[in-house]
C-alpha positions in Angstrom: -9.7 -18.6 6.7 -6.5 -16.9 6.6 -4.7 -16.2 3.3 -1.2 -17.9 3.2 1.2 -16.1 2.0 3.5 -17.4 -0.3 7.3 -15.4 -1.5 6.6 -13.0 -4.5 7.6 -14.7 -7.8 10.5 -14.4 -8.9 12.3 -13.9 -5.4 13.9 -16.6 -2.7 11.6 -18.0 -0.3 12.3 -15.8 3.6 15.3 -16.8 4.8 13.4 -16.0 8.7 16.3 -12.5 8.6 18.0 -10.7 11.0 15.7 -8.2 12.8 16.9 -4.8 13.8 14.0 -3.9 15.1 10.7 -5.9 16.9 7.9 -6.1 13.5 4.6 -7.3 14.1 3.3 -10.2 12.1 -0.2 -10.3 10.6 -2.0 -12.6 8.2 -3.0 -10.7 4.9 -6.2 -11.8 5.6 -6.4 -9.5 8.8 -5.3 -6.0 7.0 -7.8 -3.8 5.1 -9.5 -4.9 2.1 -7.7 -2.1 0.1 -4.3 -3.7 1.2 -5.5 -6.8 0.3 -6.9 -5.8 -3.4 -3.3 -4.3 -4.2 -1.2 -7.1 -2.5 -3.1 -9.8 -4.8 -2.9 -7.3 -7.8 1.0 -6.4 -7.2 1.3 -11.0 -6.7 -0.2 -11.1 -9.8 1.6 -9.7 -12.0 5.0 -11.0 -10.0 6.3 -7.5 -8.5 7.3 -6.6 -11.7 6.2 -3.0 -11.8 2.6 -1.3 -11.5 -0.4 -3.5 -11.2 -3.3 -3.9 -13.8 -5.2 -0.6 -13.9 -2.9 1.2 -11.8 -3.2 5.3 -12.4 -0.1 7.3 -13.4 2.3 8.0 -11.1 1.8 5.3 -8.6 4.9 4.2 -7.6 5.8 0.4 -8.3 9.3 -1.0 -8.0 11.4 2.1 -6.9 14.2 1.3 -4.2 14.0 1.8 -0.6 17.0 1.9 1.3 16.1 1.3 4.7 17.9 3.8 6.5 17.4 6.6 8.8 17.5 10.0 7.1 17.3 11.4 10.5 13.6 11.6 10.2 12.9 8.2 12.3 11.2 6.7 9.1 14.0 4.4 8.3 16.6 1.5 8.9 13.9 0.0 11.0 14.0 -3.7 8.6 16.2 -6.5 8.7 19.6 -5.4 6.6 20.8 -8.8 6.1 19.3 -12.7 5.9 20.6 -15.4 8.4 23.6 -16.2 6.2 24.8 -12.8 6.4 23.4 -12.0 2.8 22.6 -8.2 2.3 18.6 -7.8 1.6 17.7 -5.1 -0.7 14.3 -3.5 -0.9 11.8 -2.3 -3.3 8.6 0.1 -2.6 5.4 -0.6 -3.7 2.2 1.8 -3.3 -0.8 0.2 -1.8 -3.2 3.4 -3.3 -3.2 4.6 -6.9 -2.0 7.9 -6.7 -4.7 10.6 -7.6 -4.1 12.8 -10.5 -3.1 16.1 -9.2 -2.3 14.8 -6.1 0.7 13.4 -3.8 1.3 9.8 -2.9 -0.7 8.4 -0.1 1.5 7.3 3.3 0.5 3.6 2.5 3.2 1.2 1.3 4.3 -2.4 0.6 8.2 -3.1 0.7 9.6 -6.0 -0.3 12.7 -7.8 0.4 15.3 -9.7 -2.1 14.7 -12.4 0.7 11.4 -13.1 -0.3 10.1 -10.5 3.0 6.8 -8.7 2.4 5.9 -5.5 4.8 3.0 -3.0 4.7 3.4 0.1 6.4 0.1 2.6 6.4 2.4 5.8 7.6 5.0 6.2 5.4 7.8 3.5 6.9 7.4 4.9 10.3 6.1 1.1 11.2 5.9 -1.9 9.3 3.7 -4.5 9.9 5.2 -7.9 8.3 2.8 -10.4 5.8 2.8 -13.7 6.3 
């Protein structure tokens, strides 16, 4: 049975935005249990920061501007809804971070529109929930 996804709380349903580039669509049901486990933790507790029993460090909430650095890894989401409103993002790790170490490649970002996306190599694709 596939898991419906519903807009985080506290944010507009999607207003279906603007794509600047082609972003595959999956059910959460059909990603990787570990992206599943965080996406229902992160739902939980509205987006509002780290999820219960995150480890320190893990980021939760942090901006993500959605632009290429020159690296390829950015400007690759929707920059604006279908009104013409500008979408702002915020990161989300899928991984606690490990003490002592760096933050995993794996992230969630999430639209002011009400957009989730789950990229597994550091924004260089995003695959879109819902």
């Amino acid at each position: 049975m596939a898991h419906s996804i519903a807009s985080p709380r506290g944010l507009p349903p999607n207003t279906n935005p603007r794509n600047t580039s082609e972003t595959v669509s999956k059910d959460l049901s059909s990603l990787p249990q570990n992206v599943q486990d965080s996406y229902k933790g992160y739902e939980g507790s509205g987006w509002q920061g780290q999820r219960p029993g995150s480890t320190e460090g893990t980021g939760a909430g942090g901006a993500y501007h959605n632009r290429d650095d020159g690296t390829g890894s950015g400007g690759k989401l929707p920059t604006e809804d279908v009104t013409g409103k500008p979408i702002a993002y915020k990161e989300y790790d899928v991984n606690d971070r490990v003490p002592g170490a760096g933050r995993d490649e794996e992230r969630f970002v999430i639209g002011s529109d009400g957009s989730v996306y789950y990229s597994n190599d550091h924004y260089a694709s995003f695959v879109k929930i819902g």
